[in-house]
C-alpha positions as CSV (number, residue, x, y, z in Angstrom):
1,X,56.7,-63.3,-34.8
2,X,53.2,-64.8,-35.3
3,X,51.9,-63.5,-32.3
4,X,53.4,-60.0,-32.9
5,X,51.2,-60.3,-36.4
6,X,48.2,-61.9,-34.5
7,X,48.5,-58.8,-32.5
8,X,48.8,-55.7,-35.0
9,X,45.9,-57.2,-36.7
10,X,44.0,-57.9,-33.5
11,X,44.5,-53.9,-32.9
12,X,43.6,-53.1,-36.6
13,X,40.4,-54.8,-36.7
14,X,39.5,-53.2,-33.2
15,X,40.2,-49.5,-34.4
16,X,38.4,-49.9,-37.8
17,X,35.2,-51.3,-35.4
18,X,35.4,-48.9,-33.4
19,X,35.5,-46.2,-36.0
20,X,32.6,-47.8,-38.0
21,X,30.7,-47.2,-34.3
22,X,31.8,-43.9,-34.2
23,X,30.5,-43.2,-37.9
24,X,26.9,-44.5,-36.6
25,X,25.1,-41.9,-35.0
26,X,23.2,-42.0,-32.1
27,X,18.8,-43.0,-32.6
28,X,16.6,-40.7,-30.7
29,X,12.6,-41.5,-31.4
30,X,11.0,-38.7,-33.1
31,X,7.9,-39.1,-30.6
32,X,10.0,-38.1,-27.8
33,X,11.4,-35.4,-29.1
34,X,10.3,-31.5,-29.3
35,X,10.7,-30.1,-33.0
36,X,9.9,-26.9,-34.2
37,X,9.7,-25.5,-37.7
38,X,11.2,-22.0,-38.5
39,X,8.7,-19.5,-39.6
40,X,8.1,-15.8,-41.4
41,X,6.2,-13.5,-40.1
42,X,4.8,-11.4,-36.9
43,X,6.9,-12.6,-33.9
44,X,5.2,-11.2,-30.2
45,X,8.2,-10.9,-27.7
46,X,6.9,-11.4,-24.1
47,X,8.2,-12.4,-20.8
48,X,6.7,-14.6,-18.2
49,X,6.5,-15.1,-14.6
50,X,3.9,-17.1,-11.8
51,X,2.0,-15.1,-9.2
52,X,-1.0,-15.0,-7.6
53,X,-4.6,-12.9,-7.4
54,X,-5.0,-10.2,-4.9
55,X,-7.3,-7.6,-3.6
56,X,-7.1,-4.2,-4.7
57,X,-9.0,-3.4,-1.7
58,X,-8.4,-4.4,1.4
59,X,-10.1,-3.3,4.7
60,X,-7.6,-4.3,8.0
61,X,-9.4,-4.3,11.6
62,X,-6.9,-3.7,13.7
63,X,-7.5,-3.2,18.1
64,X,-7.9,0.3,19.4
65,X,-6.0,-0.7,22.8
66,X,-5.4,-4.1,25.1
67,X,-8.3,-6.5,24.6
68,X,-9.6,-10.1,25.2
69,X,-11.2,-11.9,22.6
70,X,-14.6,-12.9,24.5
71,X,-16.4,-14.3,20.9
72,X,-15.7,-15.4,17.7
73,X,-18.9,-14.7,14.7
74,X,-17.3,-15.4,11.5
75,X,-14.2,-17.5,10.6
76,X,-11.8,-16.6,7.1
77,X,-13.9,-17.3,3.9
78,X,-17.3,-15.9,5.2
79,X,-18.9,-13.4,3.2
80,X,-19.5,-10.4,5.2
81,X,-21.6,-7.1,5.1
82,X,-20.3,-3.6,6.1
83,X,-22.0,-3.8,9.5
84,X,-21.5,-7.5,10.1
85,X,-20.5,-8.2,13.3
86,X,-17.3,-10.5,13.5
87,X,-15.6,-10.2,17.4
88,X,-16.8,-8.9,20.8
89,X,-14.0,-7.7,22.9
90,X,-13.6,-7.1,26.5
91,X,-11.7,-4.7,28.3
92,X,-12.9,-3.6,31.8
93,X,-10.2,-0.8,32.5
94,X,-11.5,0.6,29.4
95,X,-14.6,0.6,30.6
96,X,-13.3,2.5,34.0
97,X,-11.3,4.4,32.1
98,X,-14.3,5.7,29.8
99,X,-16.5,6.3,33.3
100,X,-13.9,8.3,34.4
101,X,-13.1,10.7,31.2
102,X,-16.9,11.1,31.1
103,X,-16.5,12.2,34.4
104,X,-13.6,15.0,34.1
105,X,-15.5,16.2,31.1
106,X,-19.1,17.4,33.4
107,X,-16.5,18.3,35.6
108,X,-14.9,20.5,33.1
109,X,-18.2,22.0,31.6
110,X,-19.3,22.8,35.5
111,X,-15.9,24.8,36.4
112,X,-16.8,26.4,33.3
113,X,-20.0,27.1,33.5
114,X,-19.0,28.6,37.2
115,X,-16.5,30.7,36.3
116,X,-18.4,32.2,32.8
117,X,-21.2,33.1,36.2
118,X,-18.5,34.5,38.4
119,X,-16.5,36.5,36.3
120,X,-19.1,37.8,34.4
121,X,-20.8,39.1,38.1
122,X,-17.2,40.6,38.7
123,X,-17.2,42.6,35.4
124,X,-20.9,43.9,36.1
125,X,-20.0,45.0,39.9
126,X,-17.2,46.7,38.3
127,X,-19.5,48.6,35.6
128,X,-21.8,49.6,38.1
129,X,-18.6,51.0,40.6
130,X,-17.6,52.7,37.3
131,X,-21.1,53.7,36.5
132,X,-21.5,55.4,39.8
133,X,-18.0,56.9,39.8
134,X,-19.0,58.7,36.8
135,X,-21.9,60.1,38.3
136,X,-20.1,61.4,41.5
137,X,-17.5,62.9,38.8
138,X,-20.1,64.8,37.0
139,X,-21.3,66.3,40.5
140,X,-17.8,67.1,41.1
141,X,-17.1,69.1,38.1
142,X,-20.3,71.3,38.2
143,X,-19.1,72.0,41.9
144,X,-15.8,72.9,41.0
145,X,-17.3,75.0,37.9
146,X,-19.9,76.8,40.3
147,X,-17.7,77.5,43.1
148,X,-15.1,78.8,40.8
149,X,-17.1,80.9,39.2
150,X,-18.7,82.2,42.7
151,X,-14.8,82.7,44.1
152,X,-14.4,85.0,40.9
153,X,-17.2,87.3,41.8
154,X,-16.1,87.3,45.3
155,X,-19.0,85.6,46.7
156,X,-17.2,82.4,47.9
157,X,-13.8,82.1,49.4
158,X,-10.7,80.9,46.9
159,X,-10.0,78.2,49.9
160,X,-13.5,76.6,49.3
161,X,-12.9,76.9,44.9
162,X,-9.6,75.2,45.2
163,X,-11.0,72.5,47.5
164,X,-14.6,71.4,44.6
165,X,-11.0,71.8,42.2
166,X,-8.9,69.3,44.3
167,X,-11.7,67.1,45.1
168,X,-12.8,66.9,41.4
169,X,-9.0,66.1,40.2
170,X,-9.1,63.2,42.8
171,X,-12.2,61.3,41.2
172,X,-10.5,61.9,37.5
173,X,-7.9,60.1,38.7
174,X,-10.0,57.4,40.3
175,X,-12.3,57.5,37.5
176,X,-9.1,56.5,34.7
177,X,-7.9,54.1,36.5
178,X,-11.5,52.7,37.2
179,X,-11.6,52.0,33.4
180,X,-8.0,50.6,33.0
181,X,-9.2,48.0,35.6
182,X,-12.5,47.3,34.0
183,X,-10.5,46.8,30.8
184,X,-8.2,44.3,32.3
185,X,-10.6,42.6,34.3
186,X,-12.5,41.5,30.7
187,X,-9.2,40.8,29.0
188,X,-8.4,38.5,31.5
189,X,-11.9,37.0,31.7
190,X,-11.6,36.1,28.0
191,X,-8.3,34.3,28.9
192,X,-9.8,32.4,31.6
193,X,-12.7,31.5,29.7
194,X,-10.7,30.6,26.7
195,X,-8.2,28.4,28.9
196,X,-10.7,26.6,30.8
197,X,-12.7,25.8,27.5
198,X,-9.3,24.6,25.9
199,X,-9.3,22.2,28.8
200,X,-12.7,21.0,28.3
201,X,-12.1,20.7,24.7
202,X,-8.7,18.4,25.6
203,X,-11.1,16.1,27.9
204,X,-14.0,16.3,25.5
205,X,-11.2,14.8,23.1
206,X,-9.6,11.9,25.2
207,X,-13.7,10.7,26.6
208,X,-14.4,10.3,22.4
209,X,-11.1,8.4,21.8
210,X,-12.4,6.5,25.2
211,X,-16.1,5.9,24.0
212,X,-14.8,5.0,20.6
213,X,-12.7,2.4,22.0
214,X,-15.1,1.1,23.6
215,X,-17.5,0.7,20.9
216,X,-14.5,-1.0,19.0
217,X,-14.9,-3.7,21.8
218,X,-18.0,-4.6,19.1
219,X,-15.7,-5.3,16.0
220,X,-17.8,-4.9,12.4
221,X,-16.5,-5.4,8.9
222,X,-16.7,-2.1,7.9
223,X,-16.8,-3.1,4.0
224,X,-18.7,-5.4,1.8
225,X,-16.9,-8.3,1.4
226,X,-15.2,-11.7,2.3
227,X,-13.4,-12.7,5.5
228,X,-9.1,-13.2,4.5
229,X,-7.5,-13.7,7.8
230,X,-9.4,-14.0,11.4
231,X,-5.9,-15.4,13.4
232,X,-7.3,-15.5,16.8
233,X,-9.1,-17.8,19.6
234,X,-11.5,-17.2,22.3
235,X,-10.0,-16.2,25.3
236,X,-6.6,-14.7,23.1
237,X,-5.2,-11.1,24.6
238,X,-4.4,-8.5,21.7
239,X,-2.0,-5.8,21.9
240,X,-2.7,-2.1,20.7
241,X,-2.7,-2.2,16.7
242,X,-2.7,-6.4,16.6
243,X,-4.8,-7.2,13.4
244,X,-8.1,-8.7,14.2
245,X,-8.8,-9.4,11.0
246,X,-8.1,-8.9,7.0
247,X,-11.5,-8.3,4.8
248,X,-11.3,-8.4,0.7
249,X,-13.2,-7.3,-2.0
250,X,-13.4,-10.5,-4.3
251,X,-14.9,-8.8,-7.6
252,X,-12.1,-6.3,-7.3
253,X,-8.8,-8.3,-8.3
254,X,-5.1,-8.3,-9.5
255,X,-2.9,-9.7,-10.6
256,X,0.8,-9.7,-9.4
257,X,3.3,-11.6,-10.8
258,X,7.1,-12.5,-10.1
259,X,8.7,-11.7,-13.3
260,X,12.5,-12.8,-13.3
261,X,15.3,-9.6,-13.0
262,X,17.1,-11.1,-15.9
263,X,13.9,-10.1,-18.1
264,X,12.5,-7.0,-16.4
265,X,14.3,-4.5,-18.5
266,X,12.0,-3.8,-21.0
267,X,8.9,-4.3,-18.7
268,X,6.9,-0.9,-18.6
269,X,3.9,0.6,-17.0
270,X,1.2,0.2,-19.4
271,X,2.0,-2.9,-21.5
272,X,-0.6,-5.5,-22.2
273,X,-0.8,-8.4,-20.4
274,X,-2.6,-11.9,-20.6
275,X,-3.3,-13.6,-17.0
276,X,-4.2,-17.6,-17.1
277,X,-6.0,-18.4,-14.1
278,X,-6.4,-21.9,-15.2
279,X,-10.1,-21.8,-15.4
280,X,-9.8,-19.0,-18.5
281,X,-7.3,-16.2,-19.8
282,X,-8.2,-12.2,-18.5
283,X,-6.4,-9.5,-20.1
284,X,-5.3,-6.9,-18.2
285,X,-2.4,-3.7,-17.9
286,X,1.1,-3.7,-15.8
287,X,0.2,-0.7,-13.2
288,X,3.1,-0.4,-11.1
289,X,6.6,-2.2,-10.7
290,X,8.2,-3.0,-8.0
291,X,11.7,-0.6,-7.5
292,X,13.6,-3.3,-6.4
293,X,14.2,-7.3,-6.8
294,X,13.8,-9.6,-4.2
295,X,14.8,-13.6,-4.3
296,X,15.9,-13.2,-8.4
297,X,12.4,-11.6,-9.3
298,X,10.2,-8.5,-9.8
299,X,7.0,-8.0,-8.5
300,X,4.7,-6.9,-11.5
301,X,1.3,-5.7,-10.7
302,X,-1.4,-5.7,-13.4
303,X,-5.1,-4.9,-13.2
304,X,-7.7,-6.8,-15.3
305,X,-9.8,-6.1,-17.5
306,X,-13.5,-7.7,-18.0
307,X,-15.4,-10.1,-16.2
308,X,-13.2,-12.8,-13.9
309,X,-13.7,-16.6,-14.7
310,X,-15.3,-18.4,-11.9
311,X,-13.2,-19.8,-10.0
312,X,-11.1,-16.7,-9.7
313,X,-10.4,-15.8,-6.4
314,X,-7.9,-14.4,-4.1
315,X,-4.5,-15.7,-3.0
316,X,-5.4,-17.9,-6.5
317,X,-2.2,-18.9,-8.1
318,X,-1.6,-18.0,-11.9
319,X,0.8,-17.5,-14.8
320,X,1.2,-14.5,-16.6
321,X,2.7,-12.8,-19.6
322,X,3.6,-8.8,-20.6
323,X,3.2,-8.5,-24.0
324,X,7.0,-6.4,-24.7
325,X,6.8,-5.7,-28.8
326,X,5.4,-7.1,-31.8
327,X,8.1,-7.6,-34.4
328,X,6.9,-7.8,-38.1
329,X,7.9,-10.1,-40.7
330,X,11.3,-11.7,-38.9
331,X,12.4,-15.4,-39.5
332,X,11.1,-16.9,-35.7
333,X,11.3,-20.6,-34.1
334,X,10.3,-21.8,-30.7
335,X,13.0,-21.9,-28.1
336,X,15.6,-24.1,-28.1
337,X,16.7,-25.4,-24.3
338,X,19.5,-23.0,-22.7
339,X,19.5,-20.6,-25.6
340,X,20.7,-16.8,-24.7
341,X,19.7,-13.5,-26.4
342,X,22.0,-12.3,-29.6
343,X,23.8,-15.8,-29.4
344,X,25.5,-18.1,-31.6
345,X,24.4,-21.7,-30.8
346,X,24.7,-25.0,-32.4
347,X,21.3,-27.1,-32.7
348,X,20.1,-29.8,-34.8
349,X,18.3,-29.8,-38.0
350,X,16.7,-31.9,-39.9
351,X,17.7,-33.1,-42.6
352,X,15.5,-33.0,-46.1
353,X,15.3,-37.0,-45.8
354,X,13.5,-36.3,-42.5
355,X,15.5,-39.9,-41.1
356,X,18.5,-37.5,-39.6
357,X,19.4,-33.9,-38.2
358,X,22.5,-32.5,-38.6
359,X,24.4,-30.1,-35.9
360,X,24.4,-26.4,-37.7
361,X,25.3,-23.3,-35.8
362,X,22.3,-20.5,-35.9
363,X,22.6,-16.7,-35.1
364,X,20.2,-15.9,-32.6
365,X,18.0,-12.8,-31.6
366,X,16.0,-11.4,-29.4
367,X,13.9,-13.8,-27.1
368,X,10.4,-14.2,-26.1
369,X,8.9,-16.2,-23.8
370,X,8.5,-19.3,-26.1
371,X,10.2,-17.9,-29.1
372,X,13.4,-16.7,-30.5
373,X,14.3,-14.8,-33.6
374,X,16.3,-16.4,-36.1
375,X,19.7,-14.3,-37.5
376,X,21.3,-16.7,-39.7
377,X,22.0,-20.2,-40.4
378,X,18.6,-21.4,-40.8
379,X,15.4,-21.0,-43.6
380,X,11.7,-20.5,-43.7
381,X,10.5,-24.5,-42.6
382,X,13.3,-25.4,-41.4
383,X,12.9,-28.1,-38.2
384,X,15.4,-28.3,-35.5
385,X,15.3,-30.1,-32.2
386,X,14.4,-28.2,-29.7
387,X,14.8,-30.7,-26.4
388,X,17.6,-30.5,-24.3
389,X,20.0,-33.6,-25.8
390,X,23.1,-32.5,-23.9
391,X,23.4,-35.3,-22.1
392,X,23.4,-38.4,-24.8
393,X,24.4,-36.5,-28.1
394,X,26.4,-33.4,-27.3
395,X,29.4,-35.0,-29.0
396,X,27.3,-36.0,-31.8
397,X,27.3,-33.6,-35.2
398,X,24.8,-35.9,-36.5
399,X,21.8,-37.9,-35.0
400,X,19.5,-40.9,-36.8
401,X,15.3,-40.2,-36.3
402,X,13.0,-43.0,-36.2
């Protein structure tokens, strides 16, 4: 019986400690904990996101055909000119190959040259025939006319009339078709001219495609600026269209930035933007959006505005934010950890005695980058813990401050 009462009071004295634990809340340090006050007044919404600085211009030097990469003049970060020589190429079939279109094309221009001589000889021996056709024609017809004339008067036999007649009917006849050849002949002297100048134009074509691949084999910037990529080695063969190397304009950057899907919504063309390059902050303008998402993000593309700092430079990373609204006179705090838009959540405040915070659920907003609007639940300079305490008072409704 005296154990059994030993017992019960054993258990008694255990529950009422371990209620008077449970009635002490938790200690966090005020020093390692993030606090912000509630406040009235303008609240900018904005979103985020990391990216890097790129060229708007970009000048790629790609081969013209199959070539060996015989010498190397600049390597990537060299600042180049537009004539600055950066690769000599080799190719000796191109060089063959450019002999020989060279050759086709004085071939081309000598045929031509030939057959302008030739046909235009054939159309003037035709002329002349003509010419002297008409002239026995003329003599024809006055005979005929004459001896007609004498066969009516009886001084010349009808025989001899009808004969000038016949004779004169036969070089008509001679003479028309005389002129239908003449005509054809020059139509088809056209076509030949015309065809065989076609095909020296076609050769002309493929020997300047040949001599301006060979030229290529000298390889030149092209553009003002500095040297991106250069991925090759002495020696290295290059396919048709391989790049030889990537050339930027430094003083002409952007910005693009990966801004999450989850916040891309309200992200426009034309919003104002703020780039931190980590050497200074450049405003700038959201110029294009990328149609789809890729890996969770956007890609965001904003051009600067002003002078770059420094260090600014491409393939530089940075952080940006677009500047979405500015909301006037709303009740604003900086953003809990893990809070959604248009939420209810429970966070700590602080109490008036400043030595505790008490757990008090708050109507949320709309969210910005670092803030959140305020619905209900809290007031004007009101301070609430901000830090993530899931972990070591999530059970707690109240915690101590020191």
């Amino acid at each position: 019986m005296i154990a059994l009462v030993a017992l019960a009071l054993l258990l008694a004295s255990t529950a009422a400690a371990i209620g008077q634990l449970r009635a002490i809340p938790p200690t966090f340090a005020r020093a390692g904990l993030w606090i912000g006050e509630v406040e009235r007044g303008e609240m900018v919404r904005e979103v985020q996101g990391n990216g890097t600085l790129i060229p708007e211009r970009v000048q790629w030097v790609t081969a013209l055909s199959a070539v060996r990469i015989e010498k190397i003049f600049v390597r990537p970060g060299a600042t180049v000119e537009a004539d600055t020589l950066l690769l000599q190429l080799g190719n000796p079939d191109l060089e063959i190959q450019t002999l020989e279109a060279e050759r086709q094309v004085a071939a081309a221009r000598t045929v031509l040259a030939t057959m302008r001589v030739t046909l235009t000889s054939e159309v003037l021996g035709l002329e002349i025939a003509l010419a002297l056709l008409r002239g026995d024609e003329a003599k024809a017809r006055r005979k005929a006319d004459r001896d007609t004339t004498l066969s009516e008067r009886g001084y010349l036999a009808s025989d001899d009339a009808h004969a000038a007649r016949a004779e004169l009917t036969t070089l008509d006849a001679r003479l028309k078709l005389e002129r239908r050849r003449l005509a054809t002949l020059r139509g088809g002297v056209k076509e030949r001219l015309a065809a065989q100048a076609a095909e020296l134009a076609r050769l002309e074509t493929i020997a300047a495609a040949r001599r301006e691949q060979l030229a290529a084999l000298q390889v030149r910037a092209g553009v003002d600026g500095v040297v991106q990529e250069l991925p090759l080695e002495p020696g290295q063969w290059v396919n048709p269209g391989a790049l030889l190397a990537k050339i930027a304009q430094p003083d002409r950057l952007k910005a693009q930035l990966a801004i999450p899907e989850t916040q891309i919504k309200d992200v426009v063309v034309g919003l104002p933007a703020k780039i931190d390059t980590r050497d200074g902050l450049v405003d700038g303008e959201v110029t294009r959006i990328a149609p789809a998402a890729s890996k969770g993000a956007v890609t965001v593309d904003v051009r600067l505005h002003g002078p770059l700092p420094r260090g600014a430079r491409p393939d530089l990373n940075i952080a940006g934010t677009v500047e979405l609204e500015r909301i006037p006179d709303v009740l604003y705090v900086r953003k809990p950890a893990f809070v959604q838009p248009d939420s209810m959540m429970a966070v700590l405040r602080e109490d008036d005695d400043g030595a505790h915070a008490t757990r008090t659920n708050v109507q949320f907003g709309r969210v910005s980058a670092s803030t959140v609007e305020v619905i209900a639940g809290l007031r004007e300079g009101d301070r609430i813990i901000l830090s993530d305490l899931s972990k070591t008072a999530d059970d707690a409704d109240r915690i101590a401050l020191e």
